[in-house]
C-alpha positions as a printed Julia matrix, in Angstrom:
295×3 Matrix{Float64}:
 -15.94   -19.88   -75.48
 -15.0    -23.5    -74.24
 -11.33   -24.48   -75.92
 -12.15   -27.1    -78.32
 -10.82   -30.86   -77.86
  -7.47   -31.57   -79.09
  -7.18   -34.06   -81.65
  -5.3    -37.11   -79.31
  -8.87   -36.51   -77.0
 -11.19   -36.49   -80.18
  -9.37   -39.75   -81.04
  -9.81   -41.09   -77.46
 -13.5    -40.37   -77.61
 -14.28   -41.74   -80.82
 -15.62   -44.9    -81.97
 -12.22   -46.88   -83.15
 -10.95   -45.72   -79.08
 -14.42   -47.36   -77.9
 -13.57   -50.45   -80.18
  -9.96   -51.0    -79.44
 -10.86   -50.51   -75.51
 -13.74   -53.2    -75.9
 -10.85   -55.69   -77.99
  -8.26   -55.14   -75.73
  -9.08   -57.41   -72.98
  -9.84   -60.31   -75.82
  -6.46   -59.83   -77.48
  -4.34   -59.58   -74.57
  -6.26   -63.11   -73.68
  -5.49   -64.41   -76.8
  -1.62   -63.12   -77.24
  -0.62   -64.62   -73.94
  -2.52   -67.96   -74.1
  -2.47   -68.49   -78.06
   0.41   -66.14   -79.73
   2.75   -66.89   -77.02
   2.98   -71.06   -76.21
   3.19   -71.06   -80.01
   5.95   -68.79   -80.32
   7.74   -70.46   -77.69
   7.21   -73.94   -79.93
   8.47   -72.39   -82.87
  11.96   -71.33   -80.67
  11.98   -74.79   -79.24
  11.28   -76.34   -82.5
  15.0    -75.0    -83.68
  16.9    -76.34   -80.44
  18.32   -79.82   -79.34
  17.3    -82.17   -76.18
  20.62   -83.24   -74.8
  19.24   -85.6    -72.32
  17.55   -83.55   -69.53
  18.3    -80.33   -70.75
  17.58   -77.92   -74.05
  20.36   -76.94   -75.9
  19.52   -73.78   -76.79
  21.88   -73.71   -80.43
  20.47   -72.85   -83.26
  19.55   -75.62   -85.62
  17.72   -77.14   -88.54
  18.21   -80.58   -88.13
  14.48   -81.39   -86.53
  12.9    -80.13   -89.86
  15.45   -81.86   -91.4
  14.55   -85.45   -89.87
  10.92   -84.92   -89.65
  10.47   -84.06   -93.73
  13.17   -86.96   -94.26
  12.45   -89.7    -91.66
   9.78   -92.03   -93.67
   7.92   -92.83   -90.62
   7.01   -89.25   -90.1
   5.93   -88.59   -93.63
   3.87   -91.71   -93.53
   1.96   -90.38   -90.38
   1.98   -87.25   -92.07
  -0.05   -87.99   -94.75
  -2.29   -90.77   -93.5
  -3.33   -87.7    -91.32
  -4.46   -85.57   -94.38
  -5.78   -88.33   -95.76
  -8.1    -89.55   -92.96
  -8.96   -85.79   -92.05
  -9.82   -85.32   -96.06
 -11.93   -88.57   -95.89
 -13.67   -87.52   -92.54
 -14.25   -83.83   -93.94
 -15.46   -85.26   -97.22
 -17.66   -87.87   -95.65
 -19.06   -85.49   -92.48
 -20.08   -82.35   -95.21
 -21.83   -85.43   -97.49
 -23.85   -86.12   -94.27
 -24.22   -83.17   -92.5
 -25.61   -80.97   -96.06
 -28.69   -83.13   -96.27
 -29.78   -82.78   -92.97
 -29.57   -79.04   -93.42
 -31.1    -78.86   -96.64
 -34.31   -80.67   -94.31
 -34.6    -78.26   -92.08
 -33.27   -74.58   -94.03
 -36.33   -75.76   -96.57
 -38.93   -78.28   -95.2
 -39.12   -77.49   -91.91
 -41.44   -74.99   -91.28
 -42.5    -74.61   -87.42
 -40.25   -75.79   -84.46
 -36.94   -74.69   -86.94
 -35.35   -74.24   -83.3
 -36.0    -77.31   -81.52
 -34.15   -79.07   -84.41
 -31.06   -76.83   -84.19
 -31.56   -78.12   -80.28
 -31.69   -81.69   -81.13
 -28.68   -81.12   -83.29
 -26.48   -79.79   -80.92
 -27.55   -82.81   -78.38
 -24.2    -84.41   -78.73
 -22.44   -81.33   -77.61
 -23.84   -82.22   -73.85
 -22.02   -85.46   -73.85
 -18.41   -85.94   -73.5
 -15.98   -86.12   -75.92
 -14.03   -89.24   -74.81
 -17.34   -90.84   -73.89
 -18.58   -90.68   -77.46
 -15.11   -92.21   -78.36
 -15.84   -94.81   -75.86
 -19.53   -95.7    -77.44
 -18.14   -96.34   -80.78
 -15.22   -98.75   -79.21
 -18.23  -100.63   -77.86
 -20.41  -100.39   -81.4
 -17.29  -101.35   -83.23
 -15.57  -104.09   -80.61
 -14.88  -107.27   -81.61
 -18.14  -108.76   -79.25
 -19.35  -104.98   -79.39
 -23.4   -104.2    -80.56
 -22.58  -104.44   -84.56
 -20.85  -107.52   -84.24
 -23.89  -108.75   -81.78
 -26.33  -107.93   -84.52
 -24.57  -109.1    -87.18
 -24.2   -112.7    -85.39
 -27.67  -112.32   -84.21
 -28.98  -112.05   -87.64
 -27.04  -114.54   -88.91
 -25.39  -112.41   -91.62
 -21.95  -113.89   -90.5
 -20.27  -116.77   -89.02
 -18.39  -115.25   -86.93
 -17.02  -111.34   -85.72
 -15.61  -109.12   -87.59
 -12.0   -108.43   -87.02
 -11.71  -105.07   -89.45
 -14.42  -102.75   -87.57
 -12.01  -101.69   -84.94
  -8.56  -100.38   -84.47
  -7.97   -98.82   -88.04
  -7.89   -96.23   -89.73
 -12.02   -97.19   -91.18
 -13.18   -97.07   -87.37
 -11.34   -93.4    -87.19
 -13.06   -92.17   -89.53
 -16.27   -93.12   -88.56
 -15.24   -91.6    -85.14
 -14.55   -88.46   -85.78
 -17.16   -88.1    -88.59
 -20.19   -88.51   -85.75
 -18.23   -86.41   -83.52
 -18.15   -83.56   -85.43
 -21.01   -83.78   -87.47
 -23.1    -81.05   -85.59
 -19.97   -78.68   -86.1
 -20.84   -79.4    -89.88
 -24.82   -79.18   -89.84
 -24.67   -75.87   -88.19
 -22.74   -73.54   -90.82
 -24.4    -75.0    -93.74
 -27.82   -74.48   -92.58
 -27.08   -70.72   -92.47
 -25.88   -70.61   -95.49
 -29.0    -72.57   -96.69
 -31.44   -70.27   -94.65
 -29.64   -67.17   -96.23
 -30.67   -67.92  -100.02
 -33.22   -65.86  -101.26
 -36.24   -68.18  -101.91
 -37.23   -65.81  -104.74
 -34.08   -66.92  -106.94
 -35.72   -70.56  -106.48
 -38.97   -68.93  -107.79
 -37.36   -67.29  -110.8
 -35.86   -70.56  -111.59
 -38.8    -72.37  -111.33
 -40.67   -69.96  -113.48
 -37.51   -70.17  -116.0
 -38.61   -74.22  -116.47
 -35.32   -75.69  -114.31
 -36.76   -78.19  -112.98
 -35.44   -79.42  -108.81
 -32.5    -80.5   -109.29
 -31.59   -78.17  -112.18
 -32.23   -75.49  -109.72
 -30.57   -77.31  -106.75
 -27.21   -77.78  -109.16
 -27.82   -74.05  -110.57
 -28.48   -72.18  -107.77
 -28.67   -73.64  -104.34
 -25.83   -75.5   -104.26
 -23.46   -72.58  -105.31
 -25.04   -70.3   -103.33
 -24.63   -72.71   -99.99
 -20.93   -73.18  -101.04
 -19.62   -70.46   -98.2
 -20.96   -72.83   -95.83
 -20.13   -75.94   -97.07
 -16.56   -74.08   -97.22
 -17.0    -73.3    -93.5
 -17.73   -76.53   -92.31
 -15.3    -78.36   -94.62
 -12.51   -75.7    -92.62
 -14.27   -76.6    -88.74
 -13.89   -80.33   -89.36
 -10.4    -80.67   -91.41
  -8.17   -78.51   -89.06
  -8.99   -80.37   -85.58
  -9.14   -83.88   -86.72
  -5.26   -83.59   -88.45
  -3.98   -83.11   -84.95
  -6.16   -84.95   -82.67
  -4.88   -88.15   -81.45
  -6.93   -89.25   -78.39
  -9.21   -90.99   -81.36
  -6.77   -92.61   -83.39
  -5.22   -93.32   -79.69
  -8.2    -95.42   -78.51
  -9.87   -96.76   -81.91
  -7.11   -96.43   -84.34
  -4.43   -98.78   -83.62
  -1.34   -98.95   -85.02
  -3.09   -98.8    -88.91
  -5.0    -95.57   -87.3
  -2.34   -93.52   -85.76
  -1.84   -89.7    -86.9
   0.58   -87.45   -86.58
  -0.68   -85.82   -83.54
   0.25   -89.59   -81.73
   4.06   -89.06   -82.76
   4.13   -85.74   -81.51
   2.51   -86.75   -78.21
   5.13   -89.38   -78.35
   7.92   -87.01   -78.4
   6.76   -84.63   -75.9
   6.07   -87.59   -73.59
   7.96   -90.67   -73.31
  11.13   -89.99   -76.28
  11.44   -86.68   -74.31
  12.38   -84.85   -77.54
  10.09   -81.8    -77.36
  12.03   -80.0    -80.02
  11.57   -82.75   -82.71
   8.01   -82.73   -81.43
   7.99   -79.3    -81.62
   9.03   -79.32   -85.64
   6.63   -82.11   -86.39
   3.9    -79.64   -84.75
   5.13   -76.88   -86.33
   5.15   -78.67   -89.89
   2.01   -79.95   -89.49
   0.5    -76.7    -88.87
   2.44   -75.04   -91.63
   0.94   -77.78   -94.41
  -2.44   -77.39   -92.53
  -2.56   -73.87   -93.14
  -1.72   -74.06   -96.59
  -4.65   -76.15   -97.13
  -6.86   -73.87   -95.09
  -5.36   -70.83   -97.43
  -7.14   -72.87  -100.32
 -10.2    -73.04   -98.63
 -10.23   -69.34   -97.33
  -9.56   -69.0   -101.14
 -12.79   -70.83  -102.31
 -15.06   -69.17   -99.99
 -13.8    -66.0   -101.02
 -14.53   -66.51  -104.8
 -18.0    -68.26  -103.94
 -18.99   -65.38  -101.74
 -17.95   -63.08  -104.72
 -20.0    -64.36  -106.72
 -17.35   -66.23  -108.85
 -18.68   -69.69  -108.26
C-alpha cells in the first residue's frame, strides 16, 4: 500500500500552492518596483539635505513646514479642488455616453467601446499639446471666435489657468471614465426596468429609482480612476496651467529638481498621498454600501 502524502506535500499540491506560485512572480514585481521606492520616500521624507548630502537624523521638521508653510497648503488644496472639479465634471460627461451605448445601442456595442478608447493611441503630452493650440491666445477657439465676430478681440482667460486644466485633464481621461460605468450600466438587470415600468414609474422615475443606484459602483470606480492621478500630475498644470494652474505635484517636482530638497519633496509626496488616500477610503466606502445594496 503506497504511504500516503504528508500534509506539507498535500499543501504543496493544492490549489492555494498553485495560486500563490502563479502570484508570486506579480508580487515580487510589484514589492520591488512599487512597495520599495515608496518605502525608501517615506525614510527620506524624515531626513535633512545638507547641501549635497542626506543627513540621515531623524526628524519631523519637513511635515512640519509642508502642513505650516502657506504656499504648500495653497497648492495643496487647489490640487483637490481642481482634481474634484475634473472628477465631477469628467463622470457628468462620461455617464451619458455610457448610458447611449449600455441601452440604445444595439449592434456594433464593440466598435463603440473601440472608438472610445481611440484617444488611448495618441500620446499623452500630444493631447496636452492640442489643447495649448485650441486654447492659445491666436489658437483655433480664439480663431473662431474672431472669425465669427463674437468678440473684438482674443481671449486672454482660456489658457494658462487653472479653467484650461481642467478642461485638460477632463478630455484626457474621459475614456478611463466611460469604460467602468458602462459595465456597471450593462450589468443591470433589464427586467428591474420592466417591473418598474409595469409599477407606473415613469423614465426618469425609474432612471432616479433604479438605474442610477444600481450604476453607482461604477460611477464610484471611475470617480476613484480619475481623482487619484490628476492630484499628482503636473506635466498639465506644467504646460497649460501657469502660475494660477500649478498643483502640488509642480512643488514637489520643484524640490526634487532644482531646490534639491528631496526630503521636503519627499513629505509633500508623502502628505499628499496620505490625504489622497483618505479620500479614496471614502470612496472605497461608498462603493461598498452601493454594492450592498445600501444605496
Amino acid at each position: 500500500m503506497p504511504a500516503r502524502p504528508s500534509g506539507i506535500r498535500r499543501l504543496l499540491r493544492g490549489e492555494a500552492a498553485q495560486g500563490l506560485v502563479l502570484v508570486s512572480p506579480t508580487f515580487l514585481y510589484a514589492l520591488l518596483l512599487l512597495a520599495a521606492p515608496l518605502t525608501l520616500v517615506l525614510l527620506i521624507s524624515f531626513w535633512t539635505q545638507d547641501y549635497l548630502e542626506l543627513d540621515r537624523t531623524f526628524t519631523t521638521a519637513n511635515y512640519a513646514e509642508a502642513w505650516s508653510d502657506p504656499l504648500y497648503r495653497l497648492l495643496m488644496g487647489r490640487s483637490l479642488v481642481i482634481s474634484g472639479v475634473v472628477t465631477l465634471t469628467t463622470v457628468l460627461l462620461a455617464y451619458p455616453i455610457a448610458y447611449f451605448v449600455a441601452f440604445h445601442v444595439e449592434r456594433n456595442k464593440a466598435l463603440w467601446i473601440f472608438l472610445i478608447t481611440i484617444p488611448f493611441w495618441t500620446s499623452y503630452l500630444l493631447r496636452v499639446f492640442l489643447w495649448k493650440v485650441i486654447l492659445g491666445y491666436n489658437g483655433v477657439l480664439n480663431s473662431a471666435l474672431l472669425g465669427l465676430g463674437l468678440v473684438d478681440q482674443p481671449l486672454t482667460f482660456l489658457l494658462y489657468n487653472a479653467n484650461a486644466v481642467v478642461i485638460t485633464l477632463a478630455h484626457a481621461w474621459a475614456p478611463f471614465a466611460i469604460l467602468p460605468i458602462y459595465v456597471a450600466l450593462a450589468k443591470i438587470d433589464r427586467s428591474l426596468l420592466e417591473a418598474a415600468e409595469d409599477l407606473g414609474d415613469g423614465p426618469l422615475r425609474r432612471f432616479w429609482r433604479v438605474t442610477l443606484p444600481l450604476s453607482m459602483p461604477g460611477v464610484i470606480a471611475a470617480a476613484l480612476i480619475v481623482f487619484i492621478p490628476t492630484v499628482g500630475d503636473y506635466v498639465t498644470p506644467r504646460l497649460v496651467g501657469g502660475t494660477d494652474g500649478l498643483m502640488i505635484a509642480n512643488m514637489i517636482q520643484v524640490q526634487f529638481g532644482k531646490a534639491n530638497n528631496a526630503p521636503l519633496g519627499a513629505a509633500l509626496a508623502v502628505s499628499a498621498m496620505a490625504i489622497v488616500a483618505a479620500i479614496s477610503l471614502v470612496f472605497l466606502w461608498l462603493n461598498r454600501r452601493f454594492t450592498r445594496g445600501g444605496g
